[in-house]
C-alpha positions in Angstrom: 12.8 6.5 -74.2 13.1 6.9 -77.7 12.5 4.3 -80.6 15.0 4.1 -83.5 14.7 2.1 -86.7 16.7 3.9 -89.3 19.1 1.6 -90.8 22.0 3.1 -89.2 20.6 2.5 -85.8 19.4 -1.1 -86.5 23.1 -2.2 -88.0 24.9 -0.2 -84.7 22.5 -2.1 -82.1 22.5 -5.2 -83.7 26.9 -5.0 -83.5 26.8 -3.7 -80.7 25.2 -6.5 -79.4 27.6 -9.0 -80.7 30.5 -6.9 -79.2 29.1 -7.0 -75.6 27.9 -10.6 -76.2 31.1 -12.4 -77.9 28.9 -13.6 -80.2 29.3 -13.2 -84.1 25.8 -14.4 -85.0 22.6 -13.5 -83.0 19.4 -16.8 -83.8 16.7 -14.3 -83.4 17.3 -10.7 -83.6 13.9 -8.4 -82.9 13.0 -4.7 -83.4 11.3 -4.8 -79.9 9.2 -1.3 -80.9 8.1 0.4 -84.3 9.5 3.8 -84.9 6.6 5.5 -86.8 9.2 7.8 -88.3 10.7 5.5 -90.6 9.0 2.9 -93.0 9.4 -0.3 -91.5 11.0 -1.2 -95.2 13.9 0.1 -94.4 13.8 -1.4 -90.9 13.8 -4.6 -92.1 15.8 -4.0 -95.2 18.8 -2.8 -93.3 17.5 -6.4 -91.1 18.2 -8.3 -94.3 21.5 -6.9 -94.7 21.9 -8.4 -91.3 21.0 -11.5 -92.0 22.9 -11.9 -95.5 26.2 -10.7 -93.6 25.6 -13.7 -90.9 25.6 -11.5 -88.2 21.9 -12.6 -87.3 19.6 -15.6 -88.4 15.8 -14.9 -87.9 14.0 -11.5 -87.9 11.3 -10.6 -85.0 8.6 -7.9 -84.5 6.8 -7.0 -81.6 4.1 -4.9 -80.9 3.5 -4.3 -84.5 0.2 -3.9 -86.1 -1.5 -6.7 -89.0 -0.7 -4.3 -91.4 2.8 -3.2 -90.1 3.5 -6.7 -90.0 2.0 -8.1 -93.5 5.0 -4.8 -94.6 7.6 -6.5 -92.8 7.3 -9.2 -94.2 7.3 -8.7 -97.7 10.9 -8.0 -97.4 11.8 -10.3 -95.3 10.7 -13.5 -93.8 9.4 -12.5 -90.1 10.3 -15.5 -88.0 8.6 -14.1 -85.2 6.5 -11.7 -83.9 6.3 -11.2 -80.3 2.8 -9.5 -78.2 1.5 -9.4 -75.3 -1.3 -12.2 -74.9 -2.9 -13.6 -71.8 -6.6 -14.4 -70.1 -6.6 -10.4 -69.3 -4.6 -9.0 -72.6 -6.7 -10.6 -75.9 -6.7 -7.5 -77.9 -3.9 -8.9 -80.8 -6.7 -12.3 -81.2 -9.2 -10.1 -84.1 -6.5 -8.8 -86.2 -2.4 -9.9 -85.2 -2.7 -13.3 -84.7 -4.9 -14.0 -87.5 -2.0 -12.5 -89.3 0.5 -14.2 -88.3 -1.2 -17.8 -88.7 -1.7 -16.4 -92.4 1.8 -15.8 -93.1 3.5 -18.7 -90.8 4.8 -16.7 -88.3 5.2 -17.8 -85.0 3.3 -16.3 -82.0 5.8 -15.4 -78.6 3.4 -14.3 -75.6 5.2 -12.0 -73.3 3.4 -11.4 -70.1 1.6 -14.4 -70.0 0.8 -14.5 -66.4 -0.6 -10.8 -66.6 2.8 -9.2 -65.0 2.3 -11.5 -62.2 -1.3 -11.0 -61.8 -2.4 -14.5 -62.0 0.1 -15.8 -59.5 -0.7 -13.6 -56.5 -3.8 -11.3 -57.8 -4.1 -7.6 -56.3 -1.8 -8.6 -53.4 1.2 -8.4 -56.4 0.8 -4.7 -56.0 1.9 -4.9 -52.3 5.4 -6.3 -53.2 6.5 -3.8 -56.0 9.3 -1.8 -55.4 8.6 2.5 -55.6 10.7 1.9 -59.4 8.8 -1.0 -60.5 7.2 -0.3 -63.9 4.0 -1.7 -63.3 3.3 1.2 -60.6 2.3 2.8 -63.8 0.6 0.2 -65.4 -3.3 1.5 -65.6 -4.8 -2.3 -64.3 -2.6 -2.1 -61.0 -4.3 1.1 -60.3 -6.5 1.4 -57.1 -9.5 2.0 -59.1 -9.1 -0.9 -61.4 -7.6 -3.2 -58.8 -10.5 -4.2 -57.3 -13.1 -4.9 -59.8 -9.6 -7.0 -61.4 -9.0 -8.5 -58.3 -12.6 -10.4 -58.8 -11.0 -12.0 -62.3 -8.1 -13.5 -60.2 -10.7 -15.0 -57.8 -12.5 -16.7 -60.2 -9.6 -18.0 -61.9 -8.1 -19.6 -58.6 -11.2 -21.2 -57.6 -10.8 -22.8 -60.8 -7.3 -23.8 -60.4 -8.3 -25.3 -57.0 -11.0 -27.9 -58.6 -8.1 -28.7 -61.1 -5.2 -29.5 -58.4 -3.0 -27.1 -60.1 -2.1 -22.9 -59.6 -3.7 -20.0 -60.7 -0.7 -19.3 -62.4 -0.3 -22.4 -64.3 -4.0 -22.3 -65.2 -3.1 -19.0 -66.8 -0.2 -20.4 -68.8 -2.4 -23.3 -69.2 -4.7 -21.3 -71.2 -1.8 -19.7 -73.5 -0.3 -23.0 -74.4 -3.7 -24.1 -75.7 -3.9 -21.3 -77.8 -1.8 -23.5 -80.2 1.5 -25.4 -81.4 2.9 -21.8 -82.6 2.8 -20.3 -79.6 5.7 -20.1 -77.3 5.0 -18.4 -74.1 7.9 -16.5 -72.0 6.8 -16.1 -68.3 9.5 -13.9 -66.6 11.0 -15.6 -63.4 13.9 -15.0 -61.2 13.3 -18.3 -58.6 13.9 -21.5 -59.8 10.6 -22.9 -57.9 8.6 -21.0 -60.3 10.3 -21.7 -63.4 9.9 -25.7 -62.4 5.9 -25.1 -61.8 5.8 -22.6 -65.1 7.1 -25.9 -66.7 4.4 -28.0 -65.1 1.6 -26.3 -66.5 2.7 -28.4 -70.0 0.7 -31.1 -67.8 -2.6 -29.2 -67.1 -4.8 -30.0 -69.7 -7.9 -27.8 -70.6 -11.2 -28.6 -72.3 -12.8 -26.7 -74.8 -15.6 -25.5 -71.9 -13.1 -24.6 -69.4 -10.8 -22.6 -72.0 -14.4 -20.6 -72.4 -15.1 -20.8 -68.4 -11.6 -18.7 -68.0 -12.2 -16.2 -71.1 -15.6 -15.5 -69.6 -13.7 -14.5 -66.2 -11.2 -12.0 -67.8 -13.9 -10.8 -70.7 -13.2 -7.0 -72.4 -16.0 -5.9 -70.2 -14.7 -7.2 -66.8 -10.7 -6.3 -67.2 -10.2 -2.6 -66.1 -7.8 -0.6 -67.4 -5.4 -0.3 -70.1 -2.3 -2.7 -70.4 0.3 0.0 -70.3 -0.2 3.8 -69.8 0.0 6.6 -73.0 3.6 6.7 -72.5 4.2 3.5 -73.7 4.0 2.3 -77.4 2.0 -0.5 -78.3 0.5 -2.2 -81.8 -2.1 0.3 -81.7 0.5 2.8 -82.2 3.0 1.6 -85.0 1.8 2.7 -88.2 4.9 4.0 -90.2 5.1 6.5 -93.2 5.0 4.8 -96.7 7.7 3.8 -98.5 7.1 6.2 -101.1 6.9 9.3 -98.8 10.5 8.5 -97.9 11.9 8.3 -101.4 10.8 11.8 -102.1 12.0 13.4 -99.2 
């Protein structure tokens, strides 16, 4: 897979997009990775162009760094920038999220429910098809499946007392991360989308929001979220400005 953000790519995509959409305007249009080739100025710039021509209204990010992000934005309004934040994934809370807050972004948290970890736990891995993705993902290894499986446990016992689902527990704990968050839990049956939209109703204190980040602590989640193959936040550094001027 490769990752483009030279202006030429971003303005093709982004029409592109409206052709196969029959759209002419797009509400939230996002560069989904950072190419670490190209300053993210001229990302965004050629984003700004976007936006001026009407062809999009809001800019995203995701997976971007603080720093690659507090760039961004000082060309352009970032609307939204969107990470991957659950119980088991808190890594974007010391830096990204403080961030965001600072420059009134809003927060969208993709893989909420841990890839589907906190519905079913380790008995997820069972279902996956030989192509699915997460066969690679580091947490659904053998190795790390068990010691994770223990999190899931925990976290279902304490749905139980609460009279709701481990997986709405999870989401639970996202939507009480804030008014700027907006959650996106991935469905394809219309039973789970209805109880994903009943876990607005399950209400959390402040010792049971620390009773679930004790279960899924740095120390007790094994293994990395994606494997080395994949780019993430830590990876999306880009070349200054500058550097590309004097090339």
């Amino acid at each position: 897979m490769e990752i483009r953000g030279d202006p030429a790519y971003v303005r093709a995509a982004c029409e592109g997009s409206l052709r196969r959409l029959g759209v002419d305007c797009v509400d939230l249009y996002y560069q989904h990775r950072i190419d670490k080739k190209v300053p993210i100025e001229l990302t965004i710039g050629e984003l700004k162009k976007l936006v001026e021509e009407g062809k999009i209204k809001y800019i995203g990010l995701s997976e971007a760094s603080a720093s690659t992000i507090r760039r961004a934005h000082a060309v352009h309004p970032i609307t939204a920038v969107q990470l991957e934040w659950s119980l088991w994934s808190r890594d974007v809370e010391e830096d990204i999220i403080p961030t965001c807050r600072e420059l009134g972004i809003g927060i969208v948290a993709y893989s909420p429910l841990g890839r589907g970890f906190f519905s079913i736990g380790a008995k997820l891995v069972d279902s996956l098809s030989a192509q699915d993705f997460r066969k690679l993902v580091p947490r659904f290894q053998p190795e790390n499946l068990e010691k994770n499986a223990e999190i899931f446990d925990h976290v279902n016992a304490m749905a139980a007392r609460k009279g709701c689902t481990p997986s709405q527990l999870a989401l639970a704990w996202v939507h009480h991360q804030g008014s700027d968050v907006c959650p996106i839990p991935g469905t394809t049956k219309i039973e789970n989308f209805n109880q994903n939209v009943a876990a607005l109703s399950v209400k959390l204190t402040p010792e049971e929001m620390a009773e679930l980040e004790s279960y899924a602590s740095t120390d007790n989640v094994q293994g990395d979220r994606y494997s080395q193959m994949f780019s993430t936040w830590k990876d999306s550094e880009t070349p200054p400005l500058s550097s590309w001027k004097t090339e």
